[in-house]
N, C-alpha and C positions, 0 to 999 in steps of 0.2 A: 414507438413501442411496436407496433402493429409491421415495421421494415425489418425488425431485430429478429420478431417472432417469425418472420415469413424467411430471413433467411437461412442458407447452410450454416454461418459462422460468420460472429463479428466481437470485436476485441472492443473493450471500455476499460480506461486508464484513468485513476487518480480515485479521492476518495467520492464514495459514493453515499456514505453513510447516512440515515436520515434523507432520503430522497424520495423514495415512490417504492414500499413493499414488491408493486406489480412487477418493477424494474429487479429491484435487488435479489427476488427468487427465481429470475429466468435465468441464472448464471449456471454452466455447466462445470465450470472451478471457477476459482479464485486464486491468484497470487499476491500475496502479503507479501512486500520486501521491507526489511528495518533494518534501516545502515545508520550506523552511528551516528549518536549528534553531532561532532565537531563537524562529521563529513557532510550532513547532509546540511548544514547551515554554512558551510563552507561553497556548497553548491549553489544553497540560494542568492548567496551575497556575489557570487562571479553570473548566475541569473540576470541577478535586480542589475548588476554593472550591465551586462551586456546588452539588456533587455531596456535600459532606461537611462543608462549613462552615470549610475550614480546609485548607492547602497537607499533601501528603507528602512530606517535604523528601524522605525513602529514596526514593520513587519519583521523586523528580524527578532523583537523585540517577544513577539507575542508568538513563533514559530518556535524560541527558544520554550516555551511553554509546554509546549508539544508532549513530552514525555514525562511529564509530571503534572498534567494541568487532569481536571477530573470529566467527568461528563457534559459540561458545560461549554466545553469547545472543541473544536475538533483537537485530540489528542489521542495518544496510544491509546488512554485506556477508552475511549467511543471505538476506536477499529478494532479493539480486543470483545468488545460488547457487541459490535456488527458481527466479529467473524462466528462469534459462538451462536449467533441465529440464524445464520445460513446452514441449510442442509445440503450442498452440494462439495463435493472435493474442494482441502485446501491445501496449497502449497506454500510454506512458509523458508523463506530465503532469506540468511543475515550475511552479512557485512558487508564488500564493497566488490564484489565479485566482477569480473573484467564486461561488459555490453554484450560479446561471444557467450562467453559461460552463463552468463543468466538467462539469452535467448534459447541456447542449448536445451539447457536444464527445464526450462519454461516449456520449452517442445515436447520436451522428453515427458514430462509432466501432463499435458494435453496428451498426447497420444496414446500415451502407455498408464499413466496412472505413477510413473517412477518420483519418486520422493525423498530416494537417496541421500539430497546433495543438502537436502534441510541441517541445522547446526545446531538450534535447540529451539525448543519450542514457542518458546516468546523471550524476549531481554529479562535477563536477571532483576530480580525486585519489581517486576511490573505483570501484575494480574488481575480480571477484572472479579476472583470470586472471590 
């Protein structure tokens, strides 16, 4: 904690949610990326191959959860309920946009505050109020 706060800038990746308030309010933005299910189960399963030689059906089992599963596990709707109590800039980016374009956009977003490239504000049928 005490490295993050001392330095210029430092980048934290994946979910955070439920961790250490200390942690989760020293953020200067946040980027939310939600790319579809088939896709992004489609990435864990070529992951868990490459990662382990072989799919986890359990994990792919309980990831498909994901977008319909309620506060009880990590799902949309806990990062829908994290992002609403962060007070810092958010950047909300959907579909599957190329590693360039996201980095891009990501920058553009840190630097400048631009939030153009967002599609809509959360997935259709999923919200946490």
């Amino acid at each position: 904690l005490r490295a993050a706060t001392e330095s210029d800038g430092w980048v934290l990746s994946g979910s955070i949610a439920g961790w250490d308030r200390a942690i989760e309010d020293l953020f200067d933005a946040v980027i939310f990326l939600f790319v579809p299910p088939a896709v992004r189960l489609g990435r864990l399963r070529a992951r868990d191959l490459a990662r382990f030689g072989s799919v986890h059906e359990d994990f792919i089992e309980w990831a498909k959860k994901y977008d319909t599963a309620g506060l009880e596990m990590r799902s949309l709707i806990t990062h829908e309920q994290w992002l609403s109590e962060r007070t810092c800039r958010i950047l909300r980016m959907e579909g599957t946009p190329t590693k360039a374009d996201s980095l891009a956009h990501a920058l553009a977003f840190v630097e400048t505050g631009d939030d153009a490239w967002v599609r809509s504000p959360r997935p259709e049928g999923n919200s946490c109020a």
